[in-house]
FIKOLZA-1660 file (N, C-alpha, C; in steps of 0.1 Angstrom, whole numbers, plus 5000, padded with zeros to 4 digits):
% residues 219
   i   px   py   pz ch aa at
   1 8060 3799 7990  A  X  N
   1 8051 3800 8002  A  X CA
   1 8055 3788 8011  A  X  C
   2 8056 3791 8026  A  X  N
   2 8063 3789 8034  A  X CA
   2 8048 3774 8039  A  X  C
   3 8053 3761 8046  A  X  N
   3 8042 3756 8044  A  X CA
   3 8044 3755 8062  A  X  C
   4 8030 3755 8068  A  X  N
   4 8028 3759 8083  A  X CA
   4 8034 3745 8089  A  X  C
   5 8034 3739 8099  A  X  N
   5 8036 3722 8105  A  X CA
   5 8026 3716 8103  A  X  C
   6 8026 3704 8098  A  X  N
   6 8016 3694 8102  A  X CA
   6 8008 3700 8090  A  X  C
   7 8011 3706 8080  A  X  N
   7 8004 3710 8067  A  X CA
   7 8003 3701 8057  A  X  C
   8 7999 3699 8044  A  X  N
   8 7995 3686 8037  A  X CA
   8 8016 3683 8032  A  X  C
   9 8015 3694 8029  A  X  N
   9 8035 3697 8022  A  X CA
   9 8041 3694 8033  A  X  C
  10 8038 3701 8043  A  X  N
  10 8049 3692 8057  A  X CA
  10 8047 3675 8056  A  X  C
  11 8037 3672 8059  A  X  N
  11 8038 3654 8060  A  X CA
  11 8043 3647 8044  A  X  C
  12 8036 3654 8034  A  X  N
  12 8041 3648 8024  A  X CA
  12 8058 3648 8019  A  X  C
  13 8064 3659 8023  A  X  N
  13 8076 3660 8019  A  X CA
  13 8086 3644 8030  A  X  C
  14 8078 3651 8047  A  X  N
  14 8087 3644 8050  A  X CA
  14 8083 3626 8049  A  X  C
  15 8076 3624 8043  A  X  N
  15 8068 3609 8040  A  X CA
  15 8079 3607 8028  A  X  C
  16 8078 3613 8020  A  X  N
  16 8086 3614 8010  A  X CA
  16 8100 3604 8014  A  X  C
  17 8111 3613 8025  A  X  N
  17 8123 3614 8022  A  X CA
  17 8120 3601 8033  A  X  C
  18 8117 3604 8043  A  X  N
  18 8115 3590 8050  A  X CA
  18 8116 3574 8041  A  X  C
  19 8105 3579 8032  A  X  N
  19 8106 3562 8023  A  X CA
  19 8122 3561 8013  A  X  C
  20 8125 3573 8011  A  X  N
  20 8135 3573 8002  A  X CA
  20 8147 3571 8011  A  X  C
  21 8152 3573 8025  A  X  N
  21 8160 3566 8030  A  X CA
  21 8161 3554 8036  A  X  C
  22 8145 3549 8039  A  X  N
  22 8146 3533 8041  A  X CA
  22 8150 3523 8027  A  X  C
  23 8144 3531 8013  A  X  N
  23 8146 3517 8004  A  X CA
  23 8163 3522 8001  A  X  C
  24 8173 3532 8004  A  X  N
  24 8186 3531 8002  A  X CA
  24 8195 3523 8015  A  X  C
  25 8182 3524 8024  A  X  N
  25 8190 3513 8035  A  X CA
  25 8189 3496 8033  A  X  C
  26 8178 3493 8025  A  X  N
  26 8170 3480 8021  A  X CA
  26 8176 3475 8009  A  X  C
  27 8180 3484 8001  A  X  N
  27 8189 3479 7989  A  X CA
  27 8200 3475 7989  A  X  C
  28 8207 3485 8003  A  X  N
  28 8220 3480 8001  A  X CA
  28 8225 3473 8016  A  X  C
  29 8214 3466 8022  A  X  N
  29 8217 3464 8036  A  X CA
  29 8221 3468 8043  A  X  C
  30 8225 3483 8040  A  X  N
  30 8235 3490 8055  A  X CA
  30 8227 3503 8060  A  X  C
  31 8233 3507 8072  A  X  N
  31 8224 3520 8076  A  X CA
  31 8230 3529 8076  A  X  C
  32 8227 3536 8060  A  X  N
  32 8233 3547 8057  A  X CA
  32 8222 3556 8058  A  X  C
  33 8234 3567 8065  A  X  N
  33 8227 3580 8066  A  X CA
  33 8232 3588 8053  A  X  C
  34 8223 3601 8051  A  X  N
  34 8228 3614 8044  A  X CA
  34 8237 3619 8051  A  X  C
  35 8240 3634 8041  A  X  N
  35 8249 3642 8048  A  X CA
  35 8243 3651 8056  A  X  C
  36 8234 3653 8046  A  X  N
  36 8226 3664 8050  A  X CA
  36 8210 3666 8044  A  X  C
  37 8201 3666 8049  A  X  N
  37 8188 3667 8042  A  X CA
  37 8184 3682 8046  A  X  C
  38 8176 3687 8036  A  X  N
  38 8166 3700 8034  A  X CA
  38 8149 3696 8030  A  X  C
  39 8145 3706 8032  A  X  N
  39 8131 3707 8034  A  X CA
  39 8126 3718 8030  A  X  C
  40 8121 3725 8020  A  X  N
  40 8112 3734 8016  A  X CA
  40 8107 3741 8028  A  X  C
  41 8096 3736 8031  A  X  N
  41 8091 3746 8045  A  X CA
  41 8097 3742 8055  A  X  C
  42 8087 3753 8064  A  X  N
  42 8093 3756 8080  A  X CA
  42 8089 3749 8088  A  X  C
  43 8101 3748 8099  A  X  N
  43 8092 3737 8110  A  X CA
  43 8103 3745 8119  A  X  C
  44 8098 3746 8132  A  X  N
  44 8106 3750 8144  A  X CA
  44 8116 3739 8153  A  X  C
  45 8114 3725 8150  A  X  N
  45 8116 3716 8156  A  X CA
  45 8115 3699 8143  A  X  C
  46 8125 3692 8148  A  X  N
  46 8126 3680 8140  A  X CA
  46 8120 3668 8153  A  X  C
  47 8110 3666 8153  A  X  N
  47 8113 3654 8162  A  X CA
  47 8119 3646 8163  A  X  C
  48 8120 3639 8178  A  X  N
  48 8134 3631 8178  A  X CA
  48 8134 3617 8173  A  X  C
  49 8123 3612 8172  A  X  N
  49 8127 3599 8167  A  X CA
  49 8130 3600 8151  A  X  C
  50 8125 3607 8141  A  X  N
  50 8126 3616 8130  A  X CA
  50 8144 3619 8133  A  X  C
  51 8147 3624 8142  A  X  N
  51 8159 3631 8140  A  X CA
  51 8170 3618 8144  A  X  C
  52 8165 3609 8152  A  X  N
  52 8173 3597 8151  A  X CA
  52 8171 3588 8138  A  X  C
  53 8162 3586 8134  A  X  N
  53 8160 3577 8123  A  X CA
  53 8170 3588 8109  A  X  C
  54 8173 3598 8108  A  X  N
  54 8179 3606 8097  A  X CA
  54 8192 3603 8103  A  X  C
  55 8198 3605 8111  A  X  N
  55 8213 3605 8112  A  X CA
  55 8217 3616 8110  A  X  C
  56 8217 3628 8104  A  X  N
  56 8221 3638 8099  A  X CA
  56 8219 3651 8104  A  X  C
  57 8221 3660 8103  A  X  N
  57 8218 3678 8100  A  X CA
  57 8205 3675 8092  A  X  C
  58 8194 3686 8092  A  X  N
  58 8186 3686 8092  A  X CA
  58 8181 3698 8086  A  X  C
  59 8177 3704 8076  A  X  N
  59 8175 3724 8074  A  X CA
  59 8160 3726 8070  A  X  C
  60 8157 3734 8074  A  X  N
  60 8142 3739 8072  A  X CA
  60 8141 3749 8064  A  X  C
  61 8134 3752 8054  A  X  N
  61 8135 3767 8048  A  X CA
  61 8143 3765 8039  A  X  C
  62 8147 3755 8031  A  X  N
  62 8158 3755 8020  A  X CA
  62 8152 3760 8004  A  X  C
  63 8154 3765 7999  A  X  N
  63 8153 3766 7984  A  X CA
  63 8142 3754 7974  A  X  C
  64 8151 3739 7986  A  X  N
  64 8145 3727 7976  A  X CA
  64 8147 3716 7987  A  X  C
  65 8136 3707 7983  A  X  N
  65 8137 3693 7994  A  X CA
  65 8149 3685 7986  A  X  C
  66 8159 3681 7997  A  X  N
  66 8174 3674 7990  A  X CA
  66 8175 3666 7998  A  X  C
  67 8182 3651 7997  A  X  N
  67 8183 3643 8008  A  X CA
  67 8201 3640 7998  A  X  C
  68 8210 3647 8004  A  X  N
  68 8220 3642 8003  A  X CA
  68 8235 3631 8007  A  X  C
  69 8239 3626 7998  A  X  N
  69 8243 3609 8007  A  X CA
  69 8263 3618 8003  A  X  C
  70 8270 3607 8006  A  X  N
  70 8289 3613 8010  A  X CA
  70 8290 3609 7989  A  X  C
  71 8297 3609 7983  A  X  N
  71 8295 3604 7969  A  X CA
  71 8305 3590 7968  A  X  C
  72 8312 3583 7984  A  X  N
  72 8315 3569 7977  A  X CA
  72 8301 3564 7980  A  X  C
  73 8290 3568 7985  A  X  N
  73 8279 3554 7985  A  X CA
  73 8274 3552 7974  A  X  C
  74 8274 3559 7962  A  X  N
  74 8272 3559 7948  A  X CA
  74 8275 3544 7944  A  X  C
  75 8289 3542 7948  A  X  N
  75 8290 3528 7944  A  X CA
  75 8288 3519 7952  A  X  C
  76 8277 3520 7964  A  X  N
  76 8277 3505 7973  A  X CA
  76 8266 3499 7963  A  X  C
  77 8272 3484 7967  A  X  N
  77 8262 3474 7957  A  X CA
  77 8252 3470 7965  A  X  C
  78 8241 3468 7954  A  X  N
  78 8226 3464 7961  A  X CA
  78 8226 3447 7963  A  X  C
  79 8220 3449 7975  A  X  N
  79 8219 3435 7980  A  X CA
  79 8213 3427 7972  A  X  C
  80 8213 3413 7968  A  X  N
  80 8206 3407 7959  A  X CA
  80 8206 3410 7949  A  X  C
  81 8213 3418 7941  A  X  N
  81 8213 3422 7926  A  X CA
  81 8220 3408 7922  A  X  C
  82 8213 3409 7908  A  X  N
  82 8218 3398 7895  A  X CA
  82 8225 3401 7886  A  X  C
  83 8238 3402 7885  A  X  N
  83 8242 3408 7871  A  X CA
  83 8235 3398 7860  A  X  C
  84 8234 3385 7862  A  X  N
  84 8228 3380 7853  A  X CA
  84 8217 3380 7845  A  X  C
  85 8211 3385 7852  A  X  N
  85 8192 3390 7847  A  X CA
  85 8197 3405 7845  A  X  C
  86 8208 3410 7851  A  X  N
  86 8207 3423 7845  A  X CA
  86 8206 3424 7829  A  X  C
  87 8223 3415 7826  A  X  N
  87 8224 3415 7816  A  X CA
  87 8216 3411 7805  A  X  C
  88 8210 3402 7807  A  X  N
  88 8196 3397 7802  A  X CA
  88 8187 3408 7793  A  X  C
  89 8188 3414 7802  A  X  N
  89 8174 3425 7808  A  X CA
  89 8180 3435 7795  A  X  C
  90 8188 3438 7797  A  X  N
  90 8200 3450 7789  A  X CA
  90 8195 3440 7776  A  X  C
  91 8205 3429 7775  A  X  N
  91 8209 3424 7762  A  X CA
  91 8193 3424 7750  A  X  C
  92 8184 3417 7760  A  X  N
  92 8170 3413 7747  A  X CA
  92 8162 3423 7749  A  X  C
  93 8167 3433 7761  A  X  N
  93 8153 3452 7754  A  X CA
  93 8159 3455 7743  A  X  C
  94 8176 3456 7739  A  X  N
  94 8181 3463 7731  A  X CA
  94 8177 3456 7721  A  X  C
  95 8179 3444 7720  A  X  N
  95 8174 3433 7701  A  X CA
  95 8158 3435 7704  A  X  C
  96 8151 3434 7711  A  X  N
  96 8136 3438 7706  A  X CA
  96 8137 3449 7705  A  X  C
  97 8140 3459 7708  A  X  N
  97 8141 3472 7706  A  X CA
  97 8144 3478 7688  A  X  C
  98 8153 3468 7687  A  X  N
  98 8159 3472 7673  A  X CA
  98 8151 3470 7665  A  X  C
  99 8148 3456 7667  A  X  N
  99 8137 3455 7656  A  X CA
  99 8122 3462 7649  A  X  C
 100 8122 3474 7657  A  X  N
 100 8111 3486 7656  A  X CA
 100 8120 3499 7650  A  X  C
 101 8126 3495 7643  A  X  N
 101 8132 3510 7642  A  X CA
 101 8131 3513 7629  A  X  C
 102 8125 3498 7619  A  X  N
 102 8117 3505 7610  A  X CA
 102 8110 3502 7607  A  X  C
 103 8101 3514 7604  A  X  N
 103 8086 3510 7603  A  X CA
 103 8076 3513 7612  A  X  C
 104 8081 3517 7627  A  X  N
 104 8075 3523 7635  A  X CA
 104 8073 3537 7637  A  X  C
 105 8067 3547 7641  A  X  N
 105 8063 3554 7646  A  X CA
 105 8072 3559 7655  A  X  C
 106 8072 3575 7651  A  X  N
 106 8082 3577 7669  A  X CA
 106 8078 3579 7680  A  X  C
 107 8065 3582 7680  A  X  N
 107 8060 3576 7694  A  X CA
 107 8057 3565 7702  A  X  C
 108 8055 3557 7693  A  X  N
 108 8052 3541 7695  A  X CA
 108 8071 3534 7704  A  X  C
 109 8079 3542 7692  A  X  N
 109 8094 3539 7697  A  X CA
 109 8096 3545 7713  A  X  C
 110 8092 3560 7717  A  X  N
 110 8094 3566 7726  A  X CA
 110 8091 3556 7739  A  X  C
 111 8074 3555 7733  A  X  N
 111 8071 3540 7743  A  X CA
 111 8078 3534 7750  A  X  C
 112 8078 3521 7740  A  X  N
 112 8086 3510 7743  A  X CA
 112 8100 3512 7748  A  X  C
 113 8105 3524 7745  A  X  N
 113 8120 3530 7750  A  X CA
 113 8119 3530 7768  A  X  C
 114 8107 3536 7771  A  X  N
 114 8104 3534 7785  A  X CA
 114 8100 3527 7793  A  X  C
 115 8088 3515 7783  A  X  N
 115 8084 3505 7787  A  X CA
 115 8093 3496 7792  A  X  C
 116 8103 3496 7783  A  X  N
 116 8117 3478 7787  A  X CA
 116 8121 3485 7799  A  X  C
 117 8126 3494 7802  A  X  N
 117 8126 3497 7818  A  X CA
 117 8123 3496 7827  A  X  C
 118 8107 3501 7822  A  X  N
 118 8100 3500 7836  A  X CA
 118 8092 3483 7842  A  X  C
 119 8093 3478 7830  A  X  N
 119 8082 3461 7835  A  X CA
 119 8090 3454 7843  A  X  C
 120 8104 3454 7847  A  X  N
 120 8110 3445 7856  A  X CA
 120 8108 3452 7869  A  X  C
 121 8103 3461 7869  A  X  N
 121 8093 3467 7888  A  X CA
 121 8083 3468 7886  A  X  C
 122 8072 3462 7876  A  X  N
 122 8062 3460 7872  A  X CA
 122 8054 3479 7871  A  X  C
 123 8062 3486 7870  A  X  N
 123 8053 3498 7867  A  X CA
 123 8053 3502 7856  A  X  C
 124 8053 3495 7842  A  X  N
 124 8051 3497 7829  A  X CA
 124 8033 3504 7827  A  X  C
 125 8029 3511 7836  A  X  N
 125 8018 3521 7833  A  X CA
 125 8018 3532 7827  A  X  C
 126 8007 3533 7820  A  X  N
 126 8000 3551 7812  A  X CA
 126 8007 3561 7815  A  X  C
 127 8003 3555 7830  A  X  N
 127 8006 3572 7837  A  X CA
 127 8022 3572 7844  A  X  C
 128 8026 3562 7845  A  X  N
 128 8043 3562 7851  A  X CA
 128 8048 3568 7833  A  X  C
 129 8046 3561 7823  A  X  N
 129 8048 3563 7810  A  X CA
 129 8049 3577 7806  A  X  C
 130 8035 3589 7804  A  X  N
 130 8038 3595 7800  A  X CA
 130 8045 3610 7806  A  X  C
 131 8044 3600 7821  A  X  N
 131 8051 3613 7833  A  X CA
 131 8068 3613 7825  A  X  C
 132 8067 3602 7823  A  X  N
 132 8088 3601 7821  A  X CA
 132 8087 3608 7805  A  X  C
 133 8077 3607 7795  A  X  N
 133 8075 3614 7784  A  X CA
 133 8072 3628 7782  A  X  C
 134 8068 3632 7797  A  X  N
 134 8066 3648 7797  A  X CA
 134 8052 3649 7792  A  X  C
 135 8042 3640 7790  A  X  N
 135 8030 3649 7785  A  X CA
 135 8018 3643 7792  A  X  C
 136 8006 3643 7789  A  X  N
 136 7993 3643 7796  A  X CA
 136 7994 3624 7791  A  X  C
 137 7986 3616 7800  A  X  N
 137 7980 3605 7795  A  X CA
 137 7971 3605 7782  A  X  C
 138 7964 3616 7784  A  X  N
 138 7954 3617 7777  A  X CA
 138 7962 3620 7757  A  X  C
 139 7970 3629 7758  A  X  N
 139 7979 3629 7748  A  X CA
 139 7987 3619 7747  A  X  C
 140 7992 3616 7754  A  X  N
 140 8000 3602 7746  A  X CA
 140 7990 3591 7740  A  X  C
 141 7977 3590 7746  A  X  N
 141 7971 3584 7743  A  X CA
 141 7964 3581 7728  A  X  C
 142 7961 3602 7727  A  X  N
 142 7960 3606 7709  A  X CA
 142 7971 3604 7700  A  X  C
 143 7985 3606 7713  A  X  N
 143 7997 3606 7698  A  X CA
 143 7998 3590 7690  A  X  C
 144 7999 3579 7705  A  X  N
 144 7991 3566 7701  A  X CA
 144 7987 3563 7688  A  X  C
 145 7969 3569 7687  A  X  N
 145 7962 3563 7678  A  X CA
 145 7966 3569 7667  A  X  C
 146 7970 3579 7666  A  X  N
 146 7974 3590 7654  A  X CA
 146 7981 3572 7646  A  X  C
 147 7993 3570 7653  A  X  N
 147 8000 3560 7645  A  X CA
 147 7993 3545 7645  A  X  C
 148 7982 3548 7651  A  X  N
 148 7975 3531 7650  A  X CA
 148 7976 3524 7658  A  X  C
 149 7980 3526 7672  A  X  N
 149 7983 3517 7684  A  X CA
 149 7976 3522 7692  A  X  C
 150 7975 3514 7702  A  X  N
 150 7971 3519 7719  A  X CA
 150 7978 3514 7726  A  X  C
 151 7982 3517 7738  A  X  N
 151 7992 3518 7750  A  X CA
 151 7994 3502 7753  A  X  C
 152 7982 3490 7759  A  X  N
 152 7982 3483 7757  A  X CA
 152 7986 3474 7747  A  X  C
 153 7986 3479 7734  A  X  N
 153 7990 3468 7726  A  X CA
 153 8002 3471 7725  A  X  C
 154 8009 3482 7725  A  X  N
 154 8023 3485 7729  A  X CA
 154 8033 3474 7733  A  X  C
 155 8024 3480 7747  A  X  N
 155 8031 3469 7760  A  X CA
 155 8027 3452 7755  A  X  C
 156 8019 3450 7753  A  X  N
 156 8017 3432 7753  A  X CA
 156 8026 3432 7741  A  X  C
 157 8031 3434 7726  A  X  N
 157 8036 3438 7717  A  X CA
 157 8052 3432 7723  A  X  C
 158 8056 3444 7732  A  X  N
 158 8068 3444 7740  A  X CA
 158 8069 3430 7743  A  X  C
 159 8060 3425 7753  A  X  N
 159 8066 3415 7762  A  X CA
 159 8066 3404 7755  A  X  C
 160 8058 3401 7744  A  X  N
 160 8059 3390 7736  A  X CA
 160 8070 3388 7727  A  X  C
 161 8075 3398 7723  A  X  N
 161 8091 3399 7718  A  X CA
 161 8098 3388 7729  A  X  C
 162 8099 3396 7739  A  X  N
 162 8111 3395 7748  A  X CA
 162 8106 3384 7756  A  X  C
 163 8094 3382 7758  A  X  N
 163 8092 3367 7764  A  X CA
 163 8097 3356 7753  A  X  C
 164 8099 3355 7744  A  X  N
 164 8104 3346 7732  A  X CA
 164 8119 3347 7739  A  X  C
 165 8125 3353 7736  A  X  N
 165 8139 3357 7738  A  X CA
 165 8144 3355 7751  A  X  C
 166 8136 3356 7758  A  X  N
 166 8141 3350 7779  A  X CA
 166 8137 3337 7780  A  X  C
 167 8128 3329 7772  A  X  N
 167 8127 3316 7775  A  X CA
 167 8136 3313 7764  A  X  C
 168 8144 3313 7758  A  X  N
 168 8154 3307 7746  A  X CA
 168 8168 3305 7761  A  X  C
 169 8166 3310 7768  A  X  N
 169 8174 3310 7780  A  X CA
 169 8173 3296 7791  A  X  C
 170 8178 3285 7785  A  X  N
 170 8172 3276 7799  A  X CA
 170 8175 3275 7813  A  X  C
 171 8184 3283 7818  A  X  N
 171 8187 3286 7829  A  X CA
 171 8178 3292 7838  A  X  C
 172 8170 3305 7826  A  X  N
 172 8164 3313 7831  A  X CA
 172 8147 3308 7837  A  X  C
 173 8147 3306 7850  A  X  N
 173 8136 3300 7854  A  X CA
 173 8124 3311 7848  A  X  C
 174 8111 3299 7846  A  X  N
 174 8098 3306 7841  A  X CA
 174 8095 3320 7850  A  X  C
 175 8094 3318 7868  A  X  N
 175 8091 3327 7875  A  X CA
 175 8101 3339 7873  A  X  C
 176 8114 3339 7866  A  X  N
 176 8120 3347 7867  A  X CA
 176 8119 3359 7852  A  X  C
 177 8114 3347 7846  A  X  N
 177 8106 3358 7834  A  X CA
 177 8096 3363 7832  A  X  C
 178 8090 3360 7845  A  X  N
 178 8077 3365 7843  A  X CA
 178 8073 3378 7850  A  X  C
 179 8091 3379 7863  A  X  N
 179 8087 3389 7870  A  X CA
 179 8097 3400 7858  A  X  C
 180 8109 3397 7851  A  X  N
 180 8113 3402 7843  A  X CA
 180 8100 3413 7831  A  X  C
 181 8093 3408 7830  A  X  N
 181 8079 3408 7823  A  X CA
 181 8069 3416 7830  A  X  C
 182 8074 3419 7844  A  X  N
 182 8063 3426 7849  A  X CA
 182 8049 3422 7855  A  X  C
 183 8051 3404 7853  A  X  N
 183 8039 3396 7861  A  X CA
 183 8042 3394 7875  A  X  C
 184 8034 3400 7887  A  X  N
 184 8035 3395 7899  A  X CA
 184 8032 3380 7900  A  X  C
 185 8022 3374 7892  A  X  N
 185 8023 3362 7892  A  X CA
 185 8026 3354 7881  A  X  C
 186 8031 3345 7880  A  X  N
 186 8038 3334 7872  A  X CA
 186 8024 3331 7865  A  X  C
 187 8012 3330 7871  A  X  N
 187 8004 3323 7865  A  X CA
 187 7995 3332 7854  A  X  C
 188 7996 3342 7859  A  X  N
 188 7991 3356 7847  A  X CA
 188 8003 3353 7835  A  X  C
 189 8014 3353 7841  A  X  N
 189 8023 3353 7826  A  X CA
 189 8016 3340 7817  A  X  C
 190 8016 3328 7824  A  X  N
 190 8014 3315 7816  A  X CA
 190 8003 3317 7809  A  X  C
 191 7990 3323 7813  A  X  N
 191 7979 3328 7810  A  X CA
 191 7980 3334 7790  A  X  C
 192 7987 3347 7799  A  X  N
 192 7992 3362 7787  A  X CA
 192 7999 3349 7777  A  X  C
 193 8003 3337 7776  A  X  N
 193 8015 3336 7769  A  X CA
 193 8007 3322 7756  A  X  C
 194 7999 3315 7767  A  X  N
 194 7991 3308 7764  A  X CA
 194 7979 3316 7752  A  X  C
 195 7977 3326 7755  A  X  N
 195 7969 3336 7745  A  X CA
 195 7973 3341 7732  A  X  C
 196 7991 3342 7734  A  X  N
 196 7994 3350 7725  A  X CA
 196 8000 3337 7711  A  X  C
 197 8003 3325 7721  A  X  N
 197 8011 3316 7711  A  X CA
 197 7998 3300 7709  A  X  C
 198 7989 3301 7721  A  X  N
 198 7982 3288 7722  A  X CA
 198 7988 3276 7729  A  X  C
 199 8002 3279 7735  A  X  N
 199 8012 3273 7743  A  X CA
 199 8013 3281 7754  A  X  C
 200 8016 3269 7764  A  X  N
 200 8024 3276 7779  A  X CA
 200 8037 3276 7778  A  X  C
 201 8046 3286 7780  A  X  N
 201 8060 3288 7786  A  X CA
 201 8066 3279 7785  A  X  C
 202 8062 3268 7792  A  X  N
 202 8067 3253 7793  A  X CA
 202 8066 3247 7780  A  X  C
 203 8054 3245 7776  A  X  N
 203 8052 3238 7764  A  X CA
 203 8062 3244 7751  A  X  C
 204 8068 3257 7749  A  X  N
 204 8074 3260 7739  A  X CA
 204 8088 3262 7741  A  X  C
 205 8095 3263 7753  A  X  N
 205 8107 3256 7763  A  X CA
 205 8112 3244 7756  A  X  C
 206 8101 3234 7759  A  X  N
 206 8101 3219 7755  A  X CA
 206 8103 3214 7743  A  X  C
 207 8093 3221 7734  A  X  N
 207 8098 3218 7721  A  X CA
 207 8106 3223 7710  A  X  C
 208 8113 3239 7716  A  X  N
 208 8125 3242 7715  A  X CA
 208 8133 3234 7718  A  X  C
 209 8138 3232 7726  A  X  N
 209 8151 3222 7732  A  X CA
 209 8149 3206 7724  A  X  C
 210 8134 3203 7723  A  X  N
 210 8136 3190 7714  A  X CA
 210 8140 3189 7698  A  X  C
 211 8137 3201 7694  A  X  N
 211 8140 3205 7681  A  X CA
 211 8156 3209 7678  A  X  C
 212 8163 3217 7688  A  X  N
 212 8175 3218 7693  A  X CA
 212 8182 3203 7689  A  X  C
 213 8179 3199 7700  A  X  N
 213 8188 3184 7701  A  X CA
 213 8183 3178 7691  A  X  C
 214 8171 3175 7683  A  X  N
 214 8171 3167 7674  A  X CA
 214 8185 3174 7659  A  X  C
 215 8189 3184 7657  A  X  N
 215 8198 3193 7648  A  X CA
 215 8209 3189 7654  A  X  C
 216 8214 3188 7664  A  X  N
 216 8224 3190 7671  A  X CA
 216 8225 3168 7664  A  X  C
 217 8218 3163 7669  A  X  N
 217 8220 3145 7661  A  X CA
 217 8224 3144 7653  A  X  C
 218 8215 3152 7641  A  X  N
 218 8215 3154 7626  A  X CA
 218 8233 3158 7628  A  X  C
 219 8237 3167 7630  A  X  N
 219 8250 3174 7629  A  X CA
 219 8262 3161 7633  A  X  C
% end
């Protein structure tokens, strides 16, 4: 069904592709256009500032909403990326990761498989979770208890692993593990960390490194 102008499917699609060509212009600093975008329903007319902000051809009536780019921009690099915290990121999901693989539950594993992903854009939620899982909140929630967990303990589970493992990092500043972690603020993480060990970040930083160097004398 064909959706009229100015219908809820008209603004939402084009709201849609709008935001999805500003954050490809924002990530990689340049002003790239598609080749070509489509649109589900009909419209008789593109407006112009719409048709200047696209750059592109433009199709109404297509099979499927597509915002297509040339395939070298596949490899433009994002502005401000870290390979360092990438690798980070990569390296200690995969060792906390492992260490659940016996003895856990396979849904508890499915989890956490999606969780280390998603906490460094802070959307480690229910519902971002069980959309990427394919099933209801409400079911993942029973598959959950079936094995004895709740979503929440999941996730805090998660980050306490891997918050051990990013502060063993001294380079790695606290704020930077915390947004790693999915804390918009530094001071929730100190909080979450403080709860989990009875220490701040800082305070078990410190007496790692003192414990460190005192072995390293000994040696």
């Amino acid at each position: 069904m064909s959706a009229l102008p100015g219908s809820t499917i008209d603004i939402k699609s084009k709201f849609f592709v709008v935001t999805l060509v500003r954050i490809c212009r924002q990530l990689t600093g340049r002003h790239l256009s598609p080749v070509i975008i489509k649109f589900m329903h009909r419209r008789a007319h593109l407006p112009a500032k719409l048709k200047s902000f696209f750059g592109c051809k433009v199709e109404f009536g297509s099979d499927l909403d597509e915002v297509a780019y040339r395939q070298p921009f596949k490899d433009t690099p994002i502005v401000d990326a870290d390979p360092y915290l990438n690798s980070l990121l990569v390296k200690y999901s995969e060792e906390a990761l492992s260490t659940r693989h016996v003895g856990s539950g396979a849904w508890r594993l499915n989890v956490e498989n999606a969780i280390a992903t998603l906490l460094p854009h802070g959307r480690a939620e229910m519902a971002e979770v069980a959309q990427r899982l394919g099933i209801s909140q409400r079911t993942l929630a029973r598959r959950l208890a079936a094995e004895g967990h709740t979503f929440g303990e999941v996730v805090n589970s998660l980050r306490f692993d891997l918050a051990k493992r990013y502060l063993q990092e001294n380079d790695l500043q606290i704020s930077k593990v915390a947004w790693l972690l999915g804390y918009q603020e530094t001071s929730a993480f100190y909080h979450a960390f403080k709860h989990w060990t009875g220490k701040t970040p800082t305070q078990l930083r410190s007496t790692r490194n003192r414990h460190r160097g005192d072995s390293e004398l000994r040696l």
